[in-house]
N, C-alpha and C positions, 0 to 999 in steps of 0.2 A: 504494500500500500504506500501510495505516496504522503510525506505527512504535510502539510499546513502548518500545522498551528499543536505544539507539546505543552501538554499540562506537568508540570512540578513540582514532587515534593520531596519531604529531606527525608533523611535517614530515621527521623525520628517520627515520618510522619506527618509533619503538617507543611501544609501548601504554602506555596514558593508562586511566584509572576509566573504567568507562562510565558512561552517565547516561538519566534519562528523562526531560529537560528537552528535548522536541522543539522549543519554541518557538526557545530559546536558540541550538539546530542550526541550525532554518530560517533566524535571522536571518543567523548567521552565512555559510551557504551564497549566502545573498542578495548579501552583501555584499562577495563575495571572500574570505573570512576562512578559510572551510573547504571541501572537494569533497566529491562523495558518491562513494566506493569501490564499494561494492554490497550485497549483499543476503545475510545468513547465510540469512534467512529469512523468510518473511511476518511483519513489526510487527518484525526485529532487523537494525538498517542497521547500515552499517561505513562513516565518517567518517573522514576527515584533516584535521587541523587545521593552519593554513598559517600561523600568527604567532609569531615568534621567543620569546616568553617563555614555550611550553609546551616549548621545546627542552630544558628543566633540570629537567625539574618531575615531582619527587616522587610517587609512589605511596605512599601510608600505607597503604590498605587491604588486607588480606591477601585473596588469591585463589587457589582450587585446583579442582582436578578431581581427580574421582571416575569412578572405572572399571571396570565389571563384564565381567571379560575372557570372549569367548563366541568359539565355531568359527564363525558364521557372523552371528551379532550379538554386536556390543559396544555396551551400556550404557554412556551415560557424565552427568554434569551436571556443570555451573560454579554455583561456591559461593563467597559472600562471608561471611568470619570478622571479627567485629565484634563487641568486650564479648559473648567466649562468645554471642551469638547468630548461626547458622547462618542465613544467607540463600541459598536457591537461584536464582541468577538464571535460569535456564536447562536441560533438561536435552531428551534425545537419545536415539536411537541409529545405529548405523552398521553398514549392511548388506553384507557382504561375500561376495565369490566363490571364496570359498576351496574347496568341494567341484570344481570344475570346472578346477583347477590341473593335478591329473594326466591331464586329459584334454588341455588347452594343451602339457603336457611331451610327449605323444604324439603330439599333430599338430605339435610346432617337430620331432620327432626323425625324423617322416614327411618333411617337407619337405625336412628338410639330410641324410637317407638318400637321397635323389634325385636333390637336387641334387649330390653327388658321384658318384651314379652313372654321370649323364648329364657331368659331368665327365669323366669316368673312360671315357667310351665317343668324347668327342670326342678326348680322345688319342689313343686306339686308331685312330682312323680318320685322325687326324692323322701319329701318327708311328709309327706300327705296334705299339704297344705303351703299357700304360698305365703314367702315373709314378704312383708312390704320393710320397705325404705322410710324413715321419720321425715313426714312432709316439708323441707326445708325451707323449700318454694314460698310456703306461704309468711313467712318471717323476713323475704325480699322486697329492701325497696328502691326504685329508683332516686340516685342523683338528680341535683338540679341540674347538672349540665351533662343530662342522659340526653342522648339520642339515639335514633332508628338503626339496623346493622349499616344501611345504605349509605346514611350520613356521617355514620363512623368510618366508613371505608373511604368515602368522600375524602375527610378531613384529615386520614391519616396520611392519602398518597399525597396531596398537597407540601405538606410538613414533610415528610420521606425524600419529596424533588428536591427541596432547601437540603436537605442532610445531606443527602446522594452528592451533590455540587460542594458544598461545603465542603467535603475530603479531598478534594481536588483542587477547589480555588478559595483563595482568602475572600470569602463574599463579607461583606459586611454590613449590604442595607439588601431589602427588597423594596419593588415599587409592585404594587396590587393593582388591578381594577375592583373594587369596592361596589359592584352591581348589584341593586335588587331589582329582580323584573316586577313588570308589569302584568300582572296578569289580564285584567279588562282591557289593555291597550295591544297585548297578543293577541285577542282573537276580537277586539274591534279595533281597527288603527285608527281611528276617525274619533274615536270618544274625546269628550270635553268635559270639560267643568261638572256641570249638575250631573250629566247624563252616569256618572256612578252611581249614583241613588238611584236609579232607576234601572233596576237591571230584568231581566226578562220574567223571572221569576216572582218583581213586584206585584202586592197584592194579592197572592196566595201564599197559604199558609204551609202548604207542603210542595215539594216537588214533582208528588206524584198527581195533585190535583193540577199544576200548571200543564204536565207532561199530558194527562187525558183530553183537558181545553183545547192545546195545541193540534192535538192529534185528530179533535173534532168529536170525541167519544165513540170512537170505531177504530174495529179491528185495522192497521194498514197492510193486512192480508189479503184478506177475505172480505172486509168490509162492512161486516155484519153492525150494526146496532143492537141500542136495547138490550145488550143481555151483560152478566156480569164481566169485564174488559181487567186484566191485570196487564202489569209493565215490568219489560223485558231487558235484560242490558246485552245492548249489543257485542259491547266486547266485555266476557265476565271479569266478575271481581276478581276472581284466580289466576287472571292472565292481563293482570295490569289495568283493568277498566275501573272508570271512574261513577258517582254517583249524579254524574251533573247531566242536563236535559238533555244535552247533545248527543251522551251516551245511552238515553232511554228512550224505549220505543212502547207503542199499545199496541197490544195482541190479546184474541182472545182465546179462552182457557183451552179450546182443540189445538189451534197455531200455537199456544205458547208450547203444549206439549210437542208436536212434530217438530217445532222448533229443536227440543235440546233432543227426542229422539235420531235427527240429522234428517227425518223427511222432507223438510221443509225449508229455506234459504233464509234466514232474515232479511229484510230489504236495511241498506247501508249507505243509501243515498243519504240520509241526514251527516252534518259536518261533525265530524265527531274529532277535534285534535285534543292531542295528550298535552299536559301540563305538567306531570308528573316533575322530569328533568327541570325544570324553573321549579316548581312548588320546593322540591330537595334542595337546589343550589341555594334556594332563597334562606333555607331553616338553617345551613350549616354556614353562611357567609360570614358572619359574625364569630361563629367558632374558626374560622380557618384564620383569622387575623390575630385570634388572641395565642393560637399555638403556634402563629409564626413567629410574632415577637421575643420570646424567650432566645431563638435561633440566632437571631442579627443584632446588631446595636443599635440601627434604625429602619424606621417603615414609611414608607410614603403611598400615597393612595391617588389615585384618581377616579371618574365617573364611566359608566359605560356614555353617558352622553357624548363627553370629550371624545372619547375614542371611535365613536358615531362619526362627529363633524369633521374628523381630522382627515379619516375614510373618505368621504365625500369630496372635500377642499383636494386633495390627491388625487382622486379618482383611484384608489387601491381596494382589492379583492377583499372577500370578506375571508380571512384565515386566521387560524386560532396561535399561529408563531406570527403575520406581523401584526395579529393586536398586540401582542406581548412587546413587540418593538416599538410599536406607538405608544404604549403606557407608560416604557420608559422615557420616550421623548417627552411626553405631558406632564411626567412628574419632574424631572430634570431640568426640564427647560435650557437646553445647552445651547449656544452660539453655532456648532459647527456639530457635524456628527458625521462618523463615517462605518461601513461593515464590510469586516473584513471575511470571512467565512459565510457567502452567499448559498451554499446548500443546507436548506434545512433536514434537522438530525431528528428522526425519528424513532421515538422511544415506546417501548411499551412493558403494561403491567403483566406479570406472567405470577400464576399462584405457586408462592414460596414452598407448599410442601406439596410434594409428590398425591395425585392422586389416585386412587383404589385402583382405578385402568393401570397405571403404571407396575404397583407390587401384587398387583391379581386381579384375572378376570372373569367376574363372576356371572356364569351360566342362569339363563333361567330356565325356570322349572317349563315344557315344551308337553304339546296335547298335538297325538298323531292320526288323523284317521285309521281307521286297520288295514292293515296292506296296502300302504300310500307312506311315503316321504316326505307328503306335503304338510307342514307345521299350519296348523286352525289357530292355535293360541297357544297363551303366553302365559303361568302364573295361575294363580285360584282369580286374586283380584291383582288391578292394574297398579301396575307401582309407579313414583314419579319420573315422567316422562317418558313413559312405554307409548308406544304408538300402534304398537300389534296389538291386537283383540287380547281379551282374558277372558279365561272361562266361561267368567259370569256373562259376559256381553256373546260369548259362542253360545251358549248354552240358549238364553234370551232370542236371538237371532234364529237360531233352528233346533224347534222343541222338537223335530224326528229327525236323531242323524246317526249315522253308523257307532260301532262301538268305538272309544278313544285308547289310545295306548300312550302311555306316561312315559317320562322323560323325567326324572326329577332333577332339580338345578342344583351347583353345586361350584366349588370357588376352585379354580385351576390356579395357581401360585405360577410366577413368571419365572421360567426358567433362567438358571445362573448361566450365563455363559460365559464368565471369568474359567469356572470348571472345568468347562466343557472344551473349549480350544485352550492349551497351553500356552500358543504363541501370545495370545491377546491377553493370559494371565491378569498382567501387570497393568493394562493399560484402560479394559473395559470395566465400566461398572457395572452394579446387577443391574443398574437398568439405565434407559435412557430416552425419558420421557418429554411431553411437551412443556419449553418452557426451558433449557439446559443451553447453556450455553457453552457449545465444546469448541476443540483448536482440532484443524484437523491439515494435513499437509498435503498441498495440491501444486505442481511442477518444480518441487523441493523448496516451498515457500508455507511459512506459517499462515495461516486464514481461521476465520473465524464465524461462526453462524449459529442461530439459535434453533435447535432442535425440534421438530412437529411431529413426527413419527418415528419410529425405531421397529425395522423388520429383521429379525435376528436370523432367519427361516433363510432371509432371501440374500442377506451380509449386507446391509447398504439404510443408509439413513439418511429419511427427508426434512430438509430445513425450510423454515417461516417462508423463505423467497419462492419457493420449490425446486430447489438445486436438490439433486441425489447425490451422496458420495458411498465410496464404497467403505467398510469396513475397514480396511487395510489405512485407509486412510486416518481413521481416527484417531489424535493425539492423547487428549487427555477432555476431563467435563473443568470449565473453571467456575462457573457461578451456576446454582440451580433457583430458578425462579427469582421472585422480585422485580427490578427495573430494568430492563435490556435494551440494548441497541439494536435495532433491526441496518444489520451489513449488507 
C-alpha cells in the first residue's frame, strides 16, 4: 500500500503528530528505530516509535474531531488547528447496526426463555418437582439516566469513535452537531407557527376514533358498512410499526382475519414513514454530549441548521463525512482551510464476540413427508426468524397429509482445523468468522481484509469486499470485531 499520511506513537504509547515524511518512517523501520502497527487504511499507517527521546515529547499542534451524530451512520473527520487555519487531515464514516438491536434482544430472550425451561424440566425429572430461582427481577430498578438497549448502543459507538482516535492522535476538543429533529416538520415541510396545535388527530379523543372518521366507517377492503369495523397496523408492532394514523388502517372483522391469515393483501397506499431513527437520535442527543466531554478538554457544538445553509450556499451533497467537515468549519470558524487526504475512510461496526454461527451450528428439528426428501417444516413452533413453516402452521394448512418422519435438531460444534492440517497448526484459529480482521499474503506483500465467510471444506475465505483468498494464504486474525476498516 502506498502511504499518505503515518499516524505516531511512542514506545510508551501515547500519540505523537503524525507526519507524511514516508521516507523518514521507512528509514526508521529499516533500522530498528520504529514497527509498523497497521493499517487505519489504504495510504494511513499506524507506527510506533521505539527511541527513548520521543518518551517526553510535546505535542504543540492542536487536534480534534468533528462528528455528525447519525442512527445508522456517523460522520466524522480529524482536523489540524494551526494560525486559524483548519487542516482536514482525514475524514470518514462509521456504519452501524443499530436497526437490528431489537431483533439481537429477541433472539438472546428466545434463547435464555429455553434454556430455563429445559432447566426447569430437568429438575422435574430429576427431583420430582421444579426449583425456581428467588424473583430478583422484581427488586430492579431503573436509573435516571437509563435508556432503551438501542440508545445505549447508540451512545456507546459514539464515545468508542472519540476513544478508537484518541490512541492514535493527541485529539483534544471535538466539535458536535447538537440536532434535535423535527418531527411535525419531517412529515409536513410547510408547517408554521399555530399549525402545531392542530394536528390531525385534533379533537378526538383516541386515535382509533380519528383513524375510523378518516376511513369513512368502512371496511377499505370490502367496503362493507354498519357492522362492527376494528383497526389494523399495517406494519406490526413486532416489526418496527408504529401507533400513529399513518400506520392504521379499518378493516372489518373477516378482512382483519384473512389479513394476518396471508389471504388477503393489506392495501398500503396510505403514507406510512418511520420516525423511529429521529425519535432514538433525538432521546440519546443529550446523552452522547455529556459522555463525550469526560474524553476531551473541550467541546464545541453547532446547529443542524448551520450545516443546512452552508450545504446550500456551496451547493455540496448531502453526506454524513462532509457534514462532519462543515461542523468543523462552523464551529472553528478559521481564515483558511485546507484537506489533505481526499478519500473518505470507511468504517464499520462489526459485533465484538463471536456468534453461535461461528463456534456451532445449530440444526433444526426437520418434519419429512414418508418416502420424500422434501423438508414441510421446521420445529414444533417457529423460533425467531424462521421463515420455513412449523409444524403448527403445516399441521393448520393440511389437516389430511401423509404420515411425517422426524428429524430431531441438534448443535454440530465447528470443527478445529488447527488439528486437522499440521501445516496450518500455528497459524489458523478455531475459527474465522464475520467480523475478523486477518493479514493475509498476496504476491509476497502483506494485505489486509475483514472476514464474511470462512469455508474450511472448500480452503478459501470470503472478505466484506468479496475478494476470495485461498487458505494458504492466510497470515494471522489481528483484531476480532469492534471498529474496522473496510480495505
Amino acid at each position: 500500500m502506498k502511504t499518505e499520511l503515518t499516524l505516531v506513537v511512542n514506545r510508551l504509547g501515547r500519540p505523537l503528530s503524525p507526519t507524511r515524511r514516508t521516507d523518514m518512517i521507512r528509514k526508521k523501520i529499516k533500522r530498528g528505530l520504529a514497527r509498523h502497527i497497521g493499517w487505519l487504511h489504504n495510504g494511513i499507517r499506524i507506527v510506533q516509535f521505539l527511541e527513548e527521546k520521543y518518551d517526553n515529547r510535546v505535542v504543540t499542534d492542536h487536534f480534534g474531531i468533528a462528528i455528525d451524530p447519525g442512527y445508522k451512520h456517523i460522520g466524522w473527520s480529524i482536523y489540524k488547528l494551526q494560525n486559524k487555519k483548519l487542516t482536514i487531515l482525514f475524514l470518514g464514516t462509521l456504519e452501524l447496526d443499530t436497526p437490528n438491536v431489537t431483533e439481537r434482544m429477541k433472539e438472546r430472550a428466545m434463547y435464555r426463555r429455553l434454556r430455563r425451561r429445559f432447566r426447569r424440566l430437568k429438575a422435574l425429572r430429576k427431583f420430582g418437582k421444579a426449583k425456581r430461582r428467588i424473583p430478583r427481577w422484581k427488586n430492579r430498578k431503573r436509573t435516571e439516566k437509563w435508556l432503551t438497549p438501542t440508545g445505549t448502543y447508540l451512545v456507546r459507538n459514539h464515545v468508542n469513535l472519540v476513544k478508537m482516535f484518541k490512541k492514535w492522535l493527541p485529539i483534544q476538543e471535538v466539535c458536535i452537531e447538537y440536532a434535535m429533529f423535527d418531527m411535525q416538520e419531517i412529515q409536513n415541510p410547510n408547517i408554521y407557527g399555530w399549525q402545531y396545535q392542530f394536528g390531525p388527530t385534533k379533537g378526538f379523543e383516541r386515535v382509533r376514533q380519528y383513524v375510523l372518521y378518516r376511513d369513512k366507517y368502512k371496511c377499505q377492503i370490502c367496503g362493507i358498512e354498519n357492522v362492527p369495523l376494528q383497526v389494523h397496523h399495517i406494519v406490526p408492532r413486532s416489526q418496527g410499526g408504529t401507533d400513529r394514523p399513518d400506520n392504521l388502517i379499518t378493516l372489518c372483522e373477516q378482512c382483519h382475519r384473512k389479513v394476518h391469515n396471508g389471504e388477503v393483501k393489506c392495501p398500503t397506499n396510505i403514507t406510512n414513514q418511520s420516525l423511529r431513527s429521529t425519535g432514538v437520535l433525538n432521546s440519546c442527543m443529550k446523552r452522547i454530549v455529556e459522555e463525550i466531554i469526560p474524553e476531551v478538554s473541550n467541546i464545541r457544538w453547532t446547529t443542524g441548521f448551520d450545516t443546512r445553509m452552508f450545504r446550500r450556499q456551496y451547493d455540496l451533497p448531502k453526506r454524513h463525512d462532509l457534514d462532519s467537515y462543515i461542523i468543523a468549519y462552523n464551529c472553528i470558524e478559521p481564515e483558511t482551510n485546507d484537506l489533505l487526504y481526499r478519500e473518505s475512510v470507511t468504517l464499520v461496526k462489526y459485533r465484538r464476540h463471536p456468534s453461535r454461527a461461528a463456534t456451532a451450528r445449530v440444526e433444526d428439528r426437520k418434519y419429512y413427508e414418508d418416502g420424500s426428501n422434501k423438508c414441510v417444516a421446521k420445529n414444533r413452533r417457529k423460533r425467531s426468524g424462521q421463515v420455513h413453516d412449523s409444524l403448527q402452521e403445516y399441521l393448520k394448512k393440511n389437516r389430511s397429509h401423509p404420515p411425517l418422519r422426524v428429524v430431531p435438531g441438534r448443535i454440530v460444534r465447528r470443527v478445529d482445523w488447527t488439528k486437522r492440517k499440521r501445516a496450518f497448526r500455528n497459524t489458523i484459529p478455531r475459527f474465522i468468522a464475520r467480523g475478523a480482521l486477518i493479514e493475509y499474503i498476496e504476491n509476497n506483500r502483506r494485505k489486509y481484509g475483514v472476514a464474511k465467510t470462512f469455508t474450511p471444506n472448500l480452503f478459501k475465505i470470503t472478505l466484506e469486499t468479496g475478494k476470495e483468498i485461498k487458505l494458504r494464504q492466510f497470515s494471522r486474525v489481528l483484531k476480532f470485531g469492534g471498529i474496522l476498516p473496510v480495505f
